[in-house]
N, C-alpha and C positions, 0 to 999 in steps of 0.2 A: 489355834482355836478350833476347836474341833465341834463341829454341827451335824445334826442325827434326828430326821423324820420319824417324825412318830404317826402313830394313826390319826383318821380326818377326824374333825370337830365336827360330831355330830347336831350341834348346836347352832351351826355360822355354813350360810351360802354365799358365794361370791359367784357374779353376774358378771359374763361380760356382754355389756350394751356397745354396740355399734352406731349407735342413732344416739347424735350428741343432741337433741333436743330436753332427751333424760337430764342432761346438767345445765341448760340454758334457761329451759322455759321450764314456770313453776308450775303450769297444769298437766304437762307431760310428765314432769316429777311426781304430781299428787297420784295419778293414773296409773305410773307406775307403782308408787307404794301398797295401792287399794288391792294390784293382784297378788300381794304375801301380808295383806291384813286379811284377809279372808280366811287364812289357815290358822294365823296368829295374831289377835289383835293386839300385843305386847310386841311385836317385833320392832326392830330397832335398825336406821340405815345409815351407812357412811358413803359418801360418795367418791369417790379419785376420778377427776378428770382427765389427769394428765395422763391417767392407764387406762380409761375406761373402763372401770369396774366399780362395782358397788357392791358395800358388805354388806350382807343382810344377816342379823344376830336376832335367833329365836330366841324364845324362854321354852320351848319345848323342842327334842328331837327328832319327833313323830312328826309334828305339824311343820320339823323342814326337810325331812325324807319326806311327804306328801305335796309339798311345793315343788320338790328336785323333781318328782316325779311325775308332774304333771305339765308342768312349767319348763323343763327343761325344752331347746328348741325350738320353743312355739316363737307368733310371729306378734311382735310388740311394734305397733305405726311402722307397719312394713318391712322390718328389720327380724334378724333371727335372734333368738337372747339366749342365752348357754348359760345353764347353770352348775356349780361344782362345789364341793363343801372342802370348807377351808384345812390347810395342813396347818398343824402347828409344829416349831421348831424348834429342839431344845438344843440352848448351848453347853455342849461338857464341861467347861474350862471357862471362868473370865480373863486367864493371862495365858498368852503364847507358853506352851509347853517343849520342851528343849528336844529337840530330834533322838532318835531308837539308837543306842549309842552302837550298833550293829556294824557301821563304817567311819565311827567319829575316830580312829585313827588315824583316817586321811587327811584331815584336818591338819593342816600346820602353825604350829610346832603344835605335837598328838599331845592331850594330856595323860598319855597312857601308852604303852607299848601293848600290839594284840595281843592275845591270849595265845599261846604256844609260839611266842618271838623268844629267837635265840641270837645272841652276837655272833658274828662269824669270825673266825679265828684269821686272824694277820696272815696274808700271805706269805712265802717264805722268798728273799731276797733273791733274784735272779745273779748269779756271779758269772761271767765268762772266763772262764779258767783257760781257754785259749788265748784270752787278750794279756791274762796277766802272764803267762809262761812267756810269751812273746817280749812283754816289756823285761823280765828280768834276764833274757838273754841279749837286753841292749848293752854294751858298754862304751867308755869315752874315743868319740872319734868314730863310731859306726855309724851305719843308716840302714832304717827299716822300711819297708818300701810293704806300704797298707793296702795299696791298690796297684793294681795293675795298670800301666794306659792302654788306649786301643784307640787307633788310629783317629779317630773323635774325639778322646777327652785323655787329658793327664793323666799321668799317674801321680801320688800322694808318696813322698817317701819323707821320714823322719830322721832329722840326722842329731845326734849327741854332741851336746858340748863336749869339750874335755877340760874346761878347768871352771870357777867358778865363775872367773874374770869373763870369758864367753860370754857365758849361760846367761850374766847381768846385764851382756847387749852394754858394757861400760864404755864412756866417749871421753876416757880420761887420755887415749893414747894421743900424741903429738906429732907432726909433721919428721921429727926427728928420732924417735921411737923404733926399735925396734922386735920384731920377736922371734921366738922360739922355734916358731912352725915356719917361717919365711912367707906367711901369706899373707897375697897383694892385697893392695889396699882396700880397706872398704868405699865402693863408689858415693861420692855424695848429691842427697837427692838434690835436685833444685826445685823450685815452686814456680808454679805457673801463675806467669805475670797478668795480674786484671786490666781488663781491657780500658782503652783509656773510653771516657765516655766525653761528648764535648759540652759542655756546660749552656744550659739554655734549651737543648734536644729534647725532646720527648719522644720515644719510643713506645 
């Protein structure tokens, strides 16, 4: 909603009274009236307590630029009284109006791509043509050794099956079995035994 000051109402003063006896007591009220009945006998007052101010609405604009102008400041049962002519405010819009669409791409999901957006073209696949020249000069029963060790950490070497039976890690072979290559047996793992724990303990 958008709000927009226009020029002062030459028509309407608004007073602000410091001396709450103005809204209490009705002969400080009449008292007060008497000094802007004097320029206008037609004027007309509202009161606001809770802001301390009082409208004062002329029927003429002469006779409250002559009140502003005399009355402004002076001293009313002690007190200072300030007088101002009222703004009036017009609203542009009765309904919220949708933001300046200047940055509503930012918005997600944008209902619009900006104004000079382009897609940007798929990167092109990174291939290491040293790793694959390397794998095709592995063949069966070789090892390729990726890393170096160095006295701190391993080295990584890769060795090639040579048949398929290998390569499937197959546990079809028997105590009595023999093969081709005459190599020792595969060790087998054992599992580490769980602790006995004794029934009734809380740990």
């Amino acid at each position: 909603m958008h709000l927009k000051t226009i020029k002062c109402n030459a028509f309407c003063l608004v007073a602000s009274v410091t001396n709450q006896e103005v809204f209490d007591r009705p002969e400080s009220r009449a008292s007060f009236e008497s000094l802007f009945r004097s320029f206008d006998p037609d004027v007309n007052f509202q009161f606001f307590k809770s802001f301390r101010r009082v409208r004062i609405n002329f029927s003429d604009a002469l006779a409250a630029a002559e009140a502003r102008l005399r009355l402004h400041k002076s001293d009313f049962n002690g007190k200072e009284m300030r007088l101002y002519f009222a703004q009036s405010v017009l609203i542009g819009s009765p309904r919220l109006e949708p933001p300046k669409p200047d940055k509503q791409f930012l918005i997600s999901p944008p209902a619009s791509p900006p104004v000079g957006w382009q897609q940007a073209p798929d990167a092109v696949p990174v291939i290491n043509y040293d790793l694959l020249c390397a794998i095709s000069k592995l063949g069966p029963g070789e090892k390729y050794e990726l890393h170096t060790g160095t006295p701190t950490t391993p080295s990584v070497v890769v060795h090639v099956c040579e048949n398929e039976q290998d390569s499937s890690g197959g546990e079809d072979d028997t105590e009595g079995s023999t093969s081709s290559s005459n190599r020792p047996p595969r060790p087998k793992i054992i599992q580490t035994r769980r602790p006995d724990i004794t029934p009734g303990v809380m740990q």
